[in-house]
Every structure is written in structure tokens, then in C-alpha cells.
C-alpha positions in Angstrom: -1.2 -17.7 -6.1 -3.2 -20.6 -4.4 -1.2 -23.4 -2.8 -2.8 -26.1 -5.4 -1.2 -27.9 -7.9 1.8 -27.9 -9.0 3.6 -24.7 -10.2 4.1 -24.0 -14.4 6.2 -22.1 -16.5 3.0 -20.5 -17.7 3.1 -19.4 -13.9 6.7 -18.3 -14.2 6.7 -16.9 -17.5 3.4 -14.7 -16.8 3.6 -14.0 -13.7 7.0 -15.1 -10.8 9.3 -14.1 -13.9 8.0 -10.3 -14.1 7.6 -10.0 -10.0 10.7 -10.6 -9.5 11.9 -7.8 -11.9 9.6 -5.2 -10.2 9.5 -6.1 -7.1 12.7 -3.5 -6.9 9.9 -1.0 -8.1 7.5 -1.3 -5.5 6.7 -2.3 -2.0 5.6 -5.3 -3.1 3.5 -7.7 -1.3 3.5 -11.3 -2.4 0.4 -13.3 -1.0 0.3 -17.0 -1.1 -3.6 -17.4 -0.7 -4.7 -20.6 1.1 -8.2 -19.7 2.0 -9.2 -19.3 -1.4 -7.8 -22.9 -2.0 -10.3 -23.8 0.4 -13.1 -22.7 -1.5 -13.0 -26.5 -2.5 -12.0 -29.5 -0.9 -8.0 -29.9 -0.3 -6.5 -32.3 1.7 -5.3 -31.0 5.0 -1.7 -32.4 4.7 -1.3 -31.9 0.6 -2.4 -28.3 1.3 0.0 -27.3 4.4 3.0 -28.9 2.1 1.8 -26.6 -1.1 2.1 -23.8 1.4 5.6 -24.3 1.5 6.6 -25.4 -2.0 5.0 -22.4 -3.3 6.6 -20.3 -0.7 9.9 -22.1 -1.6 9.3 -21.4 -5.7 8.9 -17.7 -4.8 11.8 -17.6 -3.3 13.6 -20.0 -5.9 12.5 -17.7 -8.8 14.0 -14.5 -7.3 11.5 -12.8 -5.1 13.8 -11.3 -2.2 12.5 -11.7 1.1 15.0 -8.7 2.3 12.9 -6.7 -0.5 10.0 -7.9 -0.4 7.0 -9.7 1.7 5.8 -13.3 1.3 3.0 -14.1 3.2 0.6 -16.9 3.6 -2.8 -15.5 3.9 -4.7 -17.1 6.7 -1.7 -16.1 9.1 -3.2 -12.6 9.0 -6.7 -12.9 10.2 -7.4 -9.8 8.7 -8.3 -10.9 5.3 -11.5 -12.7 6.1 -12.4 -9.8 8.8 -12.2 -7.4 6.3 -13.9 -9.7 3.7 -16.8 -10.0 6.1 -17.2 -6.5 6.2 -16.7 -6.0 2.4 -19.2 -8.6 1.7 -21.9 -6.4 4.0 -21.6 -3.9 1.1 -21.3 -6.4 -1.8 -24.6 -6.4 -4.0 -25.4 -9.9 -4.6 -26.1 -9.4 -8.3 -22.7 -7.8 -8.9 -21.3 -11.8 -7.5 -23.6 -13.8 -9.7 -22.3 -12.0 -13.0 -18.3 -13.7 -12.2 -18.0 -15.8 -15.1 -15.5 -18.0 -13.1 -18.0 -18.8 -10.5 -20.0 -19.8 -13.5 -17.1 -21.5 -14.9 -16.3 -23.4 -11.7 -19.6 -23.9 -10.0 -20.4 -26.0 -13.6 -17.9 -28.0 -12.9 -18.6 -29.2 -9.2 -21.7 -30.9 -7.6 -22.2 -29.0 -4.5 -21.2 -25.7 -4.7 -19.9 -23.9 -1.5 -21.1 -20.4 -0.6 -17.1 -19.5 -0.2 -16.5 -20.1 -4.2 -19.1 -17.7 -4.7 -17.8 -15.1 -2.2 -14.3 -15.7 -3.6 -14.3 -12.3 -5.2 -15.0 -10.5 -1.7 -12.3 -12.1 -0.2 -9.8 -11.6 -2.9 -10.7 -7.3 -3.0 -10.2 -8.1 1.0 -6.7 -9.4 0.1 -5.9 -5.9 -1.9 -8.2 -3.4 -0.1 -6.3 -4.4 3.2 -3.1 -2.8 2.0 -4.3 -0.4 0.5 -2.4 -1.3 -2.5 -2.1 0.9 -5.5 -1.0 -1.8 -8.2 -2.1 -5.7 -8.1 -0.1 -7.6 -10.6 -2.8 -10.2 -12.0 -3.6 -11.7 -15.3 -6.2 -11.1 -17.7 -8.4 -13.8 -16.3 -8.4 -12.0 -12.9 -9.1 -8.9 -14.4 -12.5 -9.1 -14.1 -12.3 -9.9 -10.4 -10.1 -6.5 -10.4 -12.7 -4.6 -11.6 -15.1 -6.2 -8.9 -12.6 -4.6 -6.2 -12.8 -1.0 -8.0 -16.2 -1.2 -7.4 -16.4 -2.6 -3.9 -14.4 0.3 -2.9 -15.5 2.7 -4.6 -19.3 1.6 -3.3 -17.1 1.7 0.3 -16.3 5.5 -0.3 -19.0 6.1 -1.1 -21.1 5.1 1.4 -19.2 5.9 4.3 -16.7 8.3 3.5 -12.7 7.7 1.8 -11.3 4.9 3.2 -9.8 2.6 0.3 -7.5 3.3 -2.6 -9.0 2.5 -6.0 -6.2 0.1 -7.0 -5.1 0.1 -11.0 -6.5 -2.7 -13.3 -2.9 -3.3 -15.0 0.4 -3.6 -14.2 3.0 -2.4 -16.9 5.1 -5.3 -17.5 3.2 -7.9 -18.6 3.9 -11.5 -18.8 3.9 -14.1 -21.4 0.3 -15.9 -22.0 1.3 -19.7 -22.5 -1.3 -22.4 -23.3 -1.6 -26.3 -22.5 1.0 -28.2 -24.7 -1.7 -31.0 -25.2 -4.1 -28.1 -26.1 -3.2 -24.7 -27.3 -6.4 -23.2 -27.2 -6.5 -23.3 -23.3 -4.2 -21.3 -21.0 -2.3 -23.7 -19.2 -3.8 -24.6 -16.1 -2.4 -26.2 -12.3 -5.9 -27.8 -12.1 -6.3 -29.4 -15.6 -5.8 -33.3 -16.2 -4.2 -34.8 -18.1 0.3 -35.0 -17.5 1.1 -33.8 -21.0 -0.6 -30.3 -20.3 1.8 -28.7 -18.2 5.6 -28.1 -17.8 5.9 -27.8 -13.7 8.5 -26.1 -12.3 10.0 -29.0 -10.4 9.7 -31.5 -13.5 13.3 -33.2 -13.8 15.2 -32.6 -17.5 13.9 -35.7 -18.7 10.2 -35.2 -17.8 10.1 -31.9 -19.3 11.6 -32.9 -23.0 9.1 -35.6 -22.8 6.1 -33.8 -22.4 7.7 -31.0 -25.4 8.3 -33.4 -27.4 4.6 -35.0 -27.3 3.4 -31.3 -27.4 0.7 -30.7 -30.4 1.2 -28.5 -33.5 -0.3 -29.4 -36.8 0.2 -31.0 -40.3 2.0 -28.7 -41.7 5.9 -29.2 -42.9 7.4 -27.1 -40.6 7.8 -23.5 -38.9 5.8 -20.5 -41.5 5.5 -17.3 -39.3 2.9 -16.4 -41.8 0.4 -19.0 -40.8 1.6 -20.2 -37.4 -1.3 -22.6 -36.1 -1.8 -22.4 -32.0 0.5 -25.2 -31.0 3.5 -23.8 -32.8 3.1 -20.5 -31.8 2.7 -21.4 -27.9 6.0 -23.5 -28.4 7.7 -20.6 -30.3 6.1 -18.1 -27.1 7.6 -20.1 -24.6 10.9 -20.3 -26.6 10.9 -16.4 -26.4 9.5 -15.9 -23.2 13.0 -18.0 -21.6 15.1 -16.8 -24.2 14.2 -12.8 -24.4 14.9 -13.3 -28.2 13.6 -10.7 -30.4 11.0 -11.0 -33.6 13.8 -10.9 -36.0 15.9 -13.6 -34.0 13.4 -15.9 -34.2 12.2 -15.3 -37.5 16.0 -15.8 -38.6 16.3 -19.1 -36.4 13.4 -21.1 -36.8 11.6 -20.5 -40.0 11.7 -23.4 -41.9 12.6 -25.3 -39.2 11.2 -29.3 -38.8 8.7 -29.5 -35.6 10.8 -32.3 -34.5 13.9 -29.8 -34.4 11.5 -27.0 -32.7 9.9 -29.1 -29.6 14.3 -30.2 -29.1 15.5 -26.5 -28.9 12.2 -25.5 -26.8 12.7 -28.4 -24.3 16.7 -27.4 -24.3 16.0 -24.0 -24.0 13.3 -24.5 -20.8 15.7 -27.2 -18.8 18.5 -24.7 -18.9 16.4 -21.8 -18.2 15.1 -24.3 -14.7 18.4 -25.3 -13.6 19.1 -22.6 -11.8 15.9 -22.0 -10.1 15.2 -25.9 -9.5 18.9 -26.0 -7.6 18.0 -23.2 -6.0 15.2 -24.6 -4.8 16.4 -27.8 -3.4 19.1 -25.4 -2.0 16.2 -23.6 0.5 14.3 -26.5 1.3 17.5 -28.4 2.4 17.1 -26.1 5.4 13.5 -27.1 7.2 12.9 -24.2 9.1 14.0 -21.5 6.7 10.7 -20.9 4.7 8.7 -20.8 8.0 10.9 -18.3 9.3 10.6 -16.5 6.1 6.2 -16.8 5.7 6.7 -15.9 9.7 8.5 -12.4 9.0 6.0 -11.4 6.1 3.0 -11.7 8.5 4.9 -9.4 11.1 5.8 -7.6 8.6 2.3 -6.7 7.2 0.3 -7.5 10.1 0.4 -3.3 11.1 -0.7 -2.3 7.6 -3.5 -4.8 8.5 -5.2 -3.5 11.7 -4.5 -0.1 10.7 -6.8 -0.9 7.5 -9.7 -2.8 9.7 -9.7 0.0 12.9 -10.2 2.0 10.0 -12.9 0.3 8.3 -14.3 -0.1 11.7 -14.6 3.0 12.6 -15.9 4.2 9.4 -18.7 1.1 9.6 -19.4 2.4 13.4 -18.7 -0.7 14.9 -17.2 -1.3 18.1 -13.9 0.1 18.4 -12.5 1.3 22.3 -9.5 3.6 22.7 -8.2 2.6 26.7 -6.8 6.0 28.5 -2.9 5.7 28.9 -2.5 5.4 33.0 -2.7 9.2 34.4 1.2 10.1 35.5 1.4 9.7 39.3 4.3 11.9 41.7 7.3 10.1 42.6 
């Protein structure tokens, strides 16, 4: 995840909720990925301090650093070697078809060349462990696909080097839209403070911003002809919950939207608690999430080289073995 914005429950439910239950299942790498924040503008001080909330959320929601590895990724210089490299071997045409480079660069003035090599540096991120599985949403799927190719162009070219990681990951999260507007994903960037439920939001912020969420003229809940708003607030209520169908059918149909947005907003302050105490709980000790961001860089740092000498060497750059010293008589 980039360091910008503030964290959602469409974050957690999709994504920090289902990492945490596999993370047991793999070696699992959890990258919190600052030079693609840069792509444009952040302020130097608001972005170092993301760094550590998000580290801090990881770690709230579950992720075990004993388990697991959170890293930050400009600590491991490798990434944007590597991405260098990639991006030798990167047709140009294959970048300009990334409709969120079309998406974003719409939205800017001046558009810097790292938004549009984005893509490079995020196969660099998942080439340079070799990784097998990248746990990513449907809207990154088509960057995923952009890596297949990149290293399968690689192997091509200069011989096996890269494994071809999957496009999906098995467990998959729940989708969850903008309260003020259902027909977008929710979003850390978009404005506007009744979009978004952040994960830090106190009790009384968050049944605020349910209770102003939109649904639609209708009387109340009919699972036959749930408009978007209702069914993003029933999604959400299931997502926390783990209810099944027939729960929720039995509970809410017929229920008044007023009654709805009450048991939602209960249902996602209790389901915080824990993880917003926990929070406070880790940051209460300054040095804690350094040491833990500080660990995951050793930690990966081998897998790192190992991947570049490779590369290297497969690319014919420079690359010098020194002799061990000869054994001298004692």
C-alpha cells in the first residue's frame, strides 16, 4: 500500500483483513511502497509520518512481524535498481495502454515520467522476490498482467531468471464503494469527508459519516432490488460480521434505512475497537515500528541482491567475484 491518505475499511476489508489470515500460508512479504507515493507530489514530513501509521495499521490489524515481513520500500535500494533494468526491456507501447496512467495523468497538469513508469517499478517490487503469489485487487490486476509479461519478455531474452507470479490470490476480499457514492470504489485519495470510513476515525465520526451514507427512495431493505448504496452498506455489514446470505436476509429485509446505516455504524465501531486500541498500544512506544520496518529490510535485503547479481549477470553487466586470500603456512 502507498503511505498516502488515510487508511479505509475498504482497505481492511479487501485487503489487511485477508493478509492477515494468510500470511500463516506463505512467506509473505508486506511492502509499504513510498516511491510510488512519489510519483506525485507529497510533502516530505506528511509522507515520512504515513510511513509509520501505515506500518503501525499493519501491525494493528494482525500482520505478525515474527511471521511475517514489513518493509518500507525505498530502504531496499534494490527496487528501483532492478526497476531500471526492467524498464531497459519494457516496450514503451505496452506503458501507454495502463488505463490508470490514463486515469491519473487526466487528472494532473504536469505529468511526471515516474507515474508513467509506475508499472516497471511495481513488477520490480514482485520480480525482486521472486514471489509466486501477489495479493492485489482487481484494479491492479492489470498492472499484474504487465509484470507476467515483463518477465516473461526477461526469460526470454536472456535466459530463466524470474518466476511468472499468479494473477490471483484465493481468498478474496470484500469490494466496498464510497458511502457518498456507491458507484466508486472507495478511495484514500478522493475528496470529499463523507466518502470514506478511516481506520482511525473515532466511534462518533464513523456513525456520522454511516449515517449520512446514500441509498435511495425506496421504503426500506428488498434483497430483490437492492440499489448500490444499500448493498455497499449491507457488504460492509457482512464483510465485519462474516454473516451468511440467509442471516442477512432473515435480519434485515424489511428493515428501515435509518435502522440499517445504526446497526452498520455499530457493527464497524465494534469491529475497530480492537484494532484502533491496538494501535495506539504500538505507537505509545516511539521506536518500536522503526525497529520493526528496520528488521524487514534485513530481513529481505539477501533475497534482494541475490535477485539483481542475478539479473546482472544475466544482462552482462559488470559484476566482479574478489579471490578469497590464498591460505598462507603458519
Amino acid at each position: 500500500m502507498q503511505p498516502t491518505g488515510n487508511l479505509h475499511i475498504g482497505n481492511y476489508l479487501g485487503a489487511l483483513k485477508q493478509w492477515v489470515k494468510i500470511q500463516y500460508d506463505y512467506e509473505a512479504i508486506f511492502c509499504i511502497v513510498d516511491m510510488h507515493a512519489i510519483t506525485v507530489y507529497q510533502p516530505p514530513d506528511e509522507l515520512r509520518r504515513k510511513i509509520r501509521e501505515v506500518a503501525a495499521l499493519y501491525l494493528a490489524a494482525g500482520i505478525d512481524p515474527r511471521q511475517s515481513t514489513i518493509m518500507v520500500q525505498s530502504s531496499v535500494p534494490a527496487h528501483a535498481e532492478l526497476a531500471w533494468m526492467l524498464t531497459c526491456v519494457t516496450p514503451f507501447g505496452w506503458l501507454g495502454r495502463m488505463t490508470q496512467f490514463k486515469a491519473k495523468a487526466a487528472e494532473q497538469e504536469t505529468v511526471g515520467d515516474g507515474l508513467f513508469q509506475y508499472p516497471v517499478l511495481m513488477a520490480a517490487d514482485i520480480l525482486l522476490y521472486q514471489a509466486a503469489i501477489v495479493p492485489v485487487g482487481e484494479d491492479q490486476a492489470q498492472h499484474l498482467e504487465l509484470t507476467r509479461d515483463i518477465a516473461q519478455r526477461f526469460n526470454s531474452l536472456y535466459g530463466p531468471t524470474f518466476v511468472v507470479p499468479e494473477t490471483r490470490l484465493p481468498v478474496v476480499g470484500a469490494r466496498i464503494m464510497g458511502l457518498d457514492d456507491p458507484q466508486k470504489k472507495m478511495s484514500k485519495s478522493a475528496p470529499g469527508s463523507g466518502h470514506a470510513v478511516a481506520l482511525l476515525d473515532p466511534p462518533d465520526l464513523i456513525r456520522r459519516k454511516i449515517m449520512r451514507a446514500t441509498t435511495d427512495s425506496a421504503p426500506g431493505v428488498d434483497f430483490d432490488v437492492l440499489g448500490p448504496g444499500v448493498a455497499n452498506l449491507l457488504t460492509i455489514f457482512q464483510a465485519f460480521t462474516e454473516w451468511t446470505d440467509e442471516q442477512m436476509r432473515t435480519h434485515f429485509s424489511g428493515m428501515r434505512y435509518s435502522e440499517l446505516k445504526k446497526q452498520v455504524a455499530d457493527a464497524v465501531i465494534e469491529h475497530l475497537r480492537p484494532l484502533q486500541e491496538r494501535y495506539r498500544e504500538i505507537v505509545s512506544d516511539p521506536g518500536y515500528v522503526d525497529r520493526v520496518l528496520l528488521d524487514g529490510a534485513a530481513r529481505v535485503t539477501p533475497i534482494a541482491r541475490a535477485t539483481i547479481e542475478l539479473v546482472k549477470q544475466r544482462m552482462g553487466l559488470y559484476t566482479v567475484e574478489v579471490p578469497a586470500p590464498a591460505a598462507t603456512a603458519s
